[in-house]
N, C-alpha and C positions, 0 to 999 in steps of 0.2 A: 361600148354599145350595149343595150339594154337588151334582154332575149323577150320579147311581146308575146304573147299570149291572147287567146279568146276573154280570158276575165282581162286581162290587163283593159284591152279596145272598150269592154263594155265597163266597167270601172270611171273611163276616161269620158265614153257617151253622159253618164250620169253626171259628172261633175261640171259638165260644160256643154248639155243640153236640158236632160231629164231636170236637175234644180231647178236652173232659170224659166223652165215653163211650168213647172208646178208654181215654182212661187210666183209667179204674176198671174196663174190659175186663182189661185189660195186670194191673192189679192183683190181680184174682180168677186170672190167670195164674198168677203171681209167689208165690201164696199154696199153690195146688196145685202147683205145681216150684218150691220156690225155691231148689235147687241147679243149677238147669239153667245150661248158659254164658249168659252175657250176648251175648255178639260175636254170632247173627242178629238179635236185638232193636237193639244198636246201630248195625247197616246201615239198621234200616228204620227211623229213628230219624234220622239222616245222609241218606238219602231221603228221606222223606216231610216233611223242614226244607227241603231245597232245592228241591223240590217248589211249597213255599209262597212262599219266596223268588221263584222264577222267574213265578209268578204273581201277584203282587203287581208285579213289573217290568214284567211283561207287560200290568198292567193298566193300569198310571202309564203305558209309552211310548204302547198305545194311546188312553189317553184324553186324552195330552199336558201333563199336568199336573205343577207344579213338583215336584221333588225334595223338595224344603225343606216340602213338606206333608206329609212322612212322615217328616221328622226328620233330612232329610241335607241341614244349611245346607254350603254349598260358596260360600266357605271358610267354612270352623270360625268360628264367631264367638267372643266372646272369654268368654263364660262356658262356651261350650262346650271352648274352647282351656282355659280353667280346669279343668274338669272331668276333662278329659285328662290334663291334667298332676297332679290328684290321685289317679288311677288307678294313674298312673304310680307314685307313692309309695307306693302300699300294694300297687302288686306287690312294688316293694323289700321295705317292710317282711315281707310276707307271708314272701315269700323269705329272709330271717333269721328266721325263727320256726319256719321249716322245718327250718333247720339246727339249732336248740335243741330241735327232737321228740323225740328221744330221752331228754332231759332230765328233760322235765317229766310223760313216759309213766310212773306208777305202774302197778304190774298192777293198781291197781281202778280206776285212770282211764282204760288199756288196755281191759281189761273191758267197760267202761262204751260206750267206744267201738267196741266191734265188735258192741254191743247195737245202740245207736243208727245201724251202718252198715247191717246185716241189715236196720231197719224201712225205710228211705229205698229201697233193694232194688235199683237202678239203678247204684250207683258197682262199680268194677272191684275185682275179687279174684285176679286171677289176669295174669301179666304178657302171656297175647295180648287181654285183656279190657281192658286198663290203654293200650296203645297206640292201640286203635280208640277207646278213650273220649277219649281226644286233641282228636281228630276231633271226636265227639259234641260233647265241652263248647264248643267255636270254633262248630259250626253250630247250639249253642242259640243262644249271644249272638246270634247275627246272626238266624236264625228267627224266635225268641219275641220278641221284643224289634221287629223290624218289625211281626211279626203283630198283637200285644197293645198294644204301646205306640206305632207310628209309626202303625200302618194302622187298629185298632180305635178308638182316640179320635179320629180326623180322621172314622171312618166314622158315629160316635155323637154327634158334638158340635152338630152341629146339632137335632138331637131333645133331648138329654139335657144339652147346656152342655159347657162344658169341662170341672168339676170334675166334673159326672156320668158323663161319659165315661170319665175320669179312674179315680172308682170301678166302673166297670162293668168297666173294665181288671185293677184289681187284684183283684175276684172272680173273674171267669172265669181268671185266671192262677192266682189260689192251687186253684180246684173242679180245671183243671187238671192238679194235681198228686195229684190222688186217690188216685192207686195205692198212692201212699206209706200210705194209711189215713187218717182222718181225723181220729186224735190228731197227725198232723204235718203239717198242712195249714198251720196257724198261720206257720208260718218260711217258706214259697214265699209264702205271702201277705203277711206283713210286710215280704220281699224286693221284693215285686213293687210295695207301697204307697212304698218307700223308690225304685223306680225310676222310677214315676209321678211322684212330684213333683219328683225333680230332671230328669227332662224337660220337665215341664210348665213348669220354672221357668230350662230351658234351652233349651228348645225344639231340643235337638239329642241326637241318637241315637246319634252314633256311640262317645260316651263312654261309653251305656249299655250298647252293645254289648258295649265290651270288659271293664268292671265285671261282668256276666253272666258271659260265658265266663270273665274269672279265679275268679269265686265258685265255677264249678262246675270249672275244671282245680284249685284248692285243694281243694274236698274229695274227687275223685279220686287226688290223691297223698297224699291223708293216708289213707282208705281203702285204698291199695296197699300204705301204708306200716304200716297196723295189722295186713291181711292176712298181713303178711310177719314181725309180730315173733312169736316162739313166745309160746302160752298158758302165762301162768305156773304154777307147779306149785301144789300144794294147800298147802306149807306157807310159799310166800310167799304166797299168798293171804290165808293165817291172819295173816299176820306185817305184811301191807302193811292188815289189817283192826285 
């Protein structure tokens, strides 16, 4: 059994109240401006992660408690060391699919893709929006990913079991992501179901960490990189239909 604390309760408020009502704040935002820049959203966004970060640190030194209960075996055990090194491959590959974008960009698949950036509302359009998101996507992995998956199941598991924890994790991650609306809820939540269990089945974080931040520095550059290709004209439109 867990020894709970004052940070522990208010820790646990944050991650399964405080989020999901900013972020559907942020969203009724986003809907009334959605041309506005992104770059002061993404400061407080970069704040308000290491924020959580420092408190959650704050709360393991003071209550003395292993590392390794939040997801950071030291050393890397070897499923973990696994995991890593599969990350590592699909930054490669990611990074050649990068270079083949332009390829496989039809204007209605072009199109299609600056539909589907517009709703998600958060990725970078503009090149001082596109560096600060940099930022953002490194201090989700590390944030969300302690919050939700190292801190919230060690905080739930004794009430609720591991696997219940487990799913309490991947709900409050996908509600979360609200702002996005609620026809796209579905993908931050399957994302967050796919990180659950390969923690749960690693018991280590820090490969989850960087799986996150590359998920969201890829669709960053592919959003910068849709931002950037000119709207096709009407009669390739016709012609690519």
């Amino acid at each position: 059994m867990h020894l709970i604390n004052f940070l522990d309760l208010f820790l646990a408020m944050i991650a399964v109240l405080a989020m999901p009502v900013l972020s559907f704040w942020n969203g009724r935002k986003f809907e009334r401006q959605p041309d506005r820049s992104l770059v002061p959203h993404y400061w407080r966004m970069i704040l308000r992660g290491w924020i959580v970060v420092a408190l959650i640190l704050l709360d393991w030194c003071w209550t003395r408690r292993p590392l390794s209960a939040l997801g950071f075996d030291i050393p890397i055990g070897m499923s973990g060391l696994g995991a890593l090194i599969a990350v590592a491959i699909v930054l490669v590959a990611g990074a050649i699919q990068l270079q083949r974008l332009d390829a496989r960009l039809t204007p209605r698949r072009t199109e299609a893709l600056r539909k589907q950036l517009r709703e998600v509302k958060v990725l970078p359009r503009t090149g001082g929006e596109f560096r600060i998101y940099l930022l953002v996507a490194v201090t989700a992995g590390v944030w969300e990913e302690l919050l939700y998956r190292g801190f919230l199941i060690w905080y739930a598991s004794p009430l609720l079991g591991l696997y219940g924890a487990g799913a309490l994790s991947v709900a409050v991650f996908g509600i979360g992501h609200i702002y996005q609306g609620w026809r796209r809820v579905a993908a931050p939540t399957l994302l967050g179901l796919a990180f659950t269990i390969g923690y749960l089945a690693t018991q280590s974080l820090w490969w989850v960490m960087a799986a996150h931040a590359l998920v969201d520095l890829y669709g960053g550059i592919v959003a910068r990189h849709i931002s950037r290709t000119p709207a096709p004209a009407p009669t390739q439109q016709l012609q690519a239909s």
